[in-house]
Backbone as numpy.savetxt, mean C-alpha at the origin, in Angstrom:
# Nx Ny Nz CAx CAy CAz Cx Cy Cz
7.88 -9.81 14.52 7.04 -8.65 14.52 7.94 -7.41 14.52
7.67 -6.62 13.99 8.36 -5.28 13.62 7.22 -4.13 14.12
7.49 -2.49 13.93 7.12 -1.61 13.96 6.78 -0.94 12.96
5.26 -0.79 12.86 4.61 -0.39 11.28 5.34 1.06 11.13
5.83 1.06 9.55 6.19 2.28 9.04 5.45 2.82 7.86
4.46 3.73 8.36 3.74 4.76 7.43 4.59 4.81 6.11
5.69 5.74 6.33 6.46 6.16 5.40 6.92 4.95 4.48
7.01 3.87 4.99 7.56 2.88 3.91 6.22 2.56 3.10
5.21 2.58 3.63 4.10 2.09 2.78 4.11 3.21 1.65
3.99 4.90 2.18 3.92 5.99 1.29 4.95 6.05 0.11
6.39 5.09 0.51 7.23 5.54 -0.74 6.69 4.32 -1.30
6.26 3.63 -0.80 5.93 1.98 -2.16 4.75 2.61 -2.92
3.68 3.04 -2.57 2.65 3.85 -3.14 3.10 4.65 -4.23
4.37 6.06 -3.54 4.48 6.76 -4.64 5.44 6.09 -5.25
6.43 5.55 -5.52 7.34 4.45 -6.44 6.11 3.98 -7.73
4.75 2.94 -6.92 4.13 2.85 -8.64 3.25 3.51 -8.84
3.47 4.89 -8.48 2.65 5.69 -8.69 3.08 6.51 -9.64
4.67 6.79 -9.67 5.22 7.70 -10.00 5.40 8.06 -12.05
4.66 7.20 -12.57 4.26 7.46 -14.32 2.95 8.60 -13.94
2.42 8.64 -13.34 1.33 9.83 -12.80 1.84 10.91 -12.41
0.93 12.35 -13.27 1.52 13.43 -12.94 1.25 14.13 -11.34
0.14 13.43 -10.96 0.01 13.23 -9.81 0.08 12.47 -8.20
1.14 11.70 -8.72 1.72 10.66 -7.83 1.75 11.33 -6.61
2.54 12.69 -6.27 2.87 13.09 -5.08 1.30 13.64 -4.12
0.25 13.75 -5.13 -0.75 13.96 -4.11 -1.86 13.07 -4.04
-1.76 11.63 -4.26 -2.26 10.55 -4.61 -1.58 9.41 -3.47
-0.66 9.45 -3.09 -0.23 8.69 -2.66 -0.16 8.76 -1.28
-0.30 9.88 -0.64 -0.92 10.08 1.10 -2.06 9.48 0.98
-3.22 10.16 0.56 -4.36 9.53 0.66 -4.78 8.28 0.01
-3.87 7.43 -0.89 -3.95 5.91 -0.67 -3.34 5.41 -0.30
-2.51 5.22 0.54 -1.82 5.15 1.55 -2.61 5.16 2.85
-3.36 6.09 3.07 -4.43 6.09 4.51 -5.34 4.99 4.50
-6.26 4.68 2.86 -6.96 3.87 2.50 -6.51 2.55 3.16
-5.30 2.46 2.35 -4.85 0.98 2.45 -4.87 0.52 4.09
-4.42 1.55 4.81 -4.05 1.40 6.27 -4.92 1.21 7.45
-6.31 2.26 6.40 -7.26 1.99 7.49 -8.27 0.38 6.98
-8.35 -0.06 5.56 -8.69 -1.06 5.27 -7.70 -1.93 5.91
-6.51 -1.92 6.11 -5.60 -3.08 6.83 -6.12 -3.24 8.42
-6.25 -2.19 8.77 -6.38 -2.17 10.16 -8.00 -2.46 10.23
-8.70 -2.46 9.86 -10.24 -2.91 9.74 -10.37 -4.49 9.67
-9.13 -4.94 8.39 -9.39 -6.67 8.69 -8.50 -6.95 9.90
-7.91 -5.90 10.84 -7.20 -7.29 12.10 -7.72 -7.37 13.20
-7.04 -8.26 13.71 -7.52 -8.35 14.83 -7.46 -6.93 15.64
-8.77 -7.26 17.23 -8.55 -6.15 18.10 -6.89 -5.90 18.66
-6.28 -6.51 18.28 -4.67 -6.55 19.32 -3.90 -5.49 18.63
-4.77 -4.45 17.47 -4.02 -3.61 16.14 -2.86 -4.43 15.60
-2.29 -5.68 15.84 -1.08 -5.62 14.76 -2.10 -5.83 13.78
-1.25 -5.66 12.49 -1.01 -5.85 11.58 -0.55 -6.42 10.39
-0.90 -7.78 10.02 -0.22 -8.78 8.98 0.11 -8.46 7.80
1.68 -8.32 7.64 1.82 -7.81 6.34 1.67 -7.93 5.02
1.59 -9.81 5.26 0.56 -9.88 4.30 -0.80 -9.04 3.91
-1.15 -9.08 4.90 -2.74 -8.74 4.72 -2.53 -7.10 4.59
-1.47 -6.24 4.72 -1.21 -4.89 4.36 -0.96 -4.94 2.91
-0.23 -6.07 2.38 0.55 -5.96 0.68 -0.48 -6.14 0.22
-1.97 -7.20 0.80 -2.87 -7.36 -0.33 -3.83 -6.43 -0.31
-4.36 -5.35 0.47 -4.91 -4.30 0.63 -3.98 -3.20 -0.20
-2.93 -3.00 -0.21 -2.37 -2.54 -0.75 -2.24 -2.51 -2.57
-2.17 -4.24 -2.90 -2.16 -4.16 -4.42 -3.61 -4.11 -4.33
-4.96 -4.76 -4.27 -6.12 -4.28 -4.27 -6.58 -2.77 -4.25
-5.86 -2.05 -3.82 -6.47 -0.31 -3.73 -5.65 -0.35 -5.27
-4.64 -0.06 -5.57 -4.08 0.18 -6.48 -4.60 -0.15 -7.98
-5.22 -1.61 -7.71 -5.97 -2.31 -8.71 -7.08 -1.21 -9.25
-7.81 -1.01 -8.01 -8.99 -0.35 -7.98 -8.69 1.50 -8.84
-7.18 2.07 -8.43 -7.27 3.36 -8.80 -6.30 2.83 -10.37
-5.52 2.37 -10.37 -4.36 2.78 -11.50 -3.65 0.85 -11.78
-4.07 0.43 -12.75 -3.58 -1.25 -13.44 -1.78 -1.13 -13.62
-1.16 0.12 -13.74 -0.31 -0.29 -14.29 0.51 0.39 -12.63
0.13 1.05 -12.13 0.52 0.99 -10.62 0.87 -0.03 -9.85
-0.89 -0.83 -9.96 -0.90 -1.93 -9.35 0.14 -2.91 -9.94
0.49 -2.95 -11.16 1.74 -3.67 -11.93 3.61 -3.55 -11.45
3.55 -2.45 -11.19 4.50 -2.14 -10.58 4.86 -2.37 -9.11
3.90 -2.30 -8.47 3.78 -2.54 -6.52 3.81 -3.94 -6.76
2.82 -4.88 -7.72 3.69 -6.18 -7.33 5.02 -6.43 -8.35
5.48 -6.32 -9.22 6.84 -6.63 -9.45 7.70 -6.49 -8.42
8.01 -5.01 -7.34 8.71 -4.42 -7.16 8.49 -4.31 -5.02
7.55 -4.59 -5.21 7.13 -4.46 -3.34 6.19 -5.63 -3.09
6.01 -6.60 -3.61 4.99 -7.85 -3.38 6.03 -8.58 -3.22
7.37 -9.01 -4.03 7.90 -9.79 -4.04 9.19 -9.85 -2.63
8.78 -8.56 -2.13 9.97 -8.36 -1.05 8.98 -8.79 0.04
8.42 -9.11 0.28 7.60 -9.77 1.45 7.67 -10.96 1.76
Protein backbone atom coordinates (compact mmCIF):
# COMPACT_ATOMS: atom_id res chain seq x y z
CA UNK A 1 0.00 0.00 0.00
CA UNK A 2 1.32 3.37 -0.90
CA UNK A 3 0.09 7.04 -0.56
CA UNK A 4 -2.43 8.27 -3.24
CA UNK A 5 -0.85 10.93 -5.48
CA UNK A 6 -3.30 13.41 -7.09
CA UNK A 7 -0.58 14.81 -9.12
CA UNK A 8 0.52 11.53 -10.61
CA UNK A 9 -2.94 10.74 -11.74
CA UNK A 10 -3.12 14.64 -13.23
CA UNK A 11 0.19 14.19 -15.26
CA UNK A 12 -1.11 10.63 -16.67
CA UNK A 13 -4.39 12.50 -17.66
CA UNK A 14 -2.56 15.41 -19.16
CA UNK A 15 0.30 13.10 -20.96
CA UNK A 16 -2.91 11.50 -23.16
CA UNK A 17 -4.39 14.34 -23.21
CA UNK A 18 -1.82 16.35 -24.52
CA UNK A 19 -2.78 16.11 -28.84
CA UNK A 20 -5.71 18.48 -27.32
CA UNK A 21 -5.52 22.08 -27.46
CA UNK A 22 -7.03 21.88 -24.33
CA UNK A 23 -5.32 19.31 -22.34
CA UNK A 24 -4.17 21.74 -19.59
CA UNK A 25 -7.79 22.61 -18.63
CA UNK A 26 -9.30 19.20 -19.13
CA UNK A 27 -7.27 17.34 -17.18
CA UNK A 28 -7.96 18.73 -13.42
CA UNK A 29 -11.40 18.18 -13.86
CA UNK A 30 -10.99 14.56 -15.19
CA UNK A 31 -8.86 13.80 -12.96
CA UNK A 32 -11.47 14.74 -10.01
CA UNK A 33 -14.00 12.52 -12.02
CA UNK A 34 -11.89 9.63 -12.07
CA UNK A 35 -11.08 10.05 -8.25
CA UNK A 36 -14.30 10.64 -7.03
CA UNK A 37 -15.73 7.59 -9.25
CA UNK A 38 -12.64 5.57 -7.69
CA UNK A 39 -13.42 6.48 -4.36
CA UNK A 40 -17.28 5.74 -4.78
CA UNK A 41 -16.43 1.98 -5.83
CA UNK A 42 -14.23 1.36 -2.42
CA UNK A 43 -14.56 0.30 0.31
CA UNK A 44 -15.59 2.50 3.58
CA UNK A 45 -11.71 2.10 4.80
CA UNK A 46 -11.06 5.04 1.62
CA UNK A 47 -8.11 3.03 0.25
CA UNK A 48 -8.05 2.80 -2.94
CA UNK A 49 -7.26 -0.13 -5.54
CA UNK A 50 -5.22 0.84 -8.18
CA UNK A 51 -6.48 -1.23 -10.22
CA UNK A 52 -9.78 -0.09 -9.80
CA UNK A 53 -8.25 3.76 -10.16
CA UNK A 54 -6.49 2.69 -13.84
CA UNK A 55 -9.91 1.29 -14.85
CA UNK A 56 -11.95 4.35 -13.88
CA UNK A 57 -9.41 6.12 -15.27
CA UNK A 58 -9.20 4.49 -18.94
CA UNK A 59 -13.16 4.37 -18.79
CA UNK A 60 -13.51 8.34 -18.25
CA UNK A 61 -11.12 8.83 -21.00
CA UNK A 62 -13.01 6.34 -23.23
CA UNK A 63 -16.03 8.30 -22.50
CA UNK A 64 -14.30 12.01 -23.31
CA UNK A 65 -11.40 11.43 -26.01
CA UNK A 66 -10.62 7.40 -27.96
CA UNK A 67 -7.35 8.36 -28.80
CA UNK A 68 -6.52 9.64 -25.14
CA UNK A 69 -7.94 6.72 -23.87
CA UNK A 70 -5.30 4.98 -26.45
CA UNK A 71 -2.54 6.51 -25.10
CA UNK A 72 -3.26 6.11 -21.04
CA UNK A 73 -3.34 2.48 -21.85
CA UNK A 74 -0.20 2.02 -23.97
CA UNK A 75 1.67 4.23 -21.68
CA UNK A 76 0.09 4.19 -17.86
CA UNK A 77 -2.05 0.80 -17.90
CA UNK A 78 0.87 -1.13 -18.56
CA UNK A 79 2.94 0.29 -15.57
CA UNK A 80 0.56 -1.12 -13.07
Amino acid sequence: MEPFERDRLLTSIYDSCKHRPDAAQVAGPLSDTIIQKALTGSPANGVIDISLLISEAHQALLRFDNHAANHYEAYFMKRA
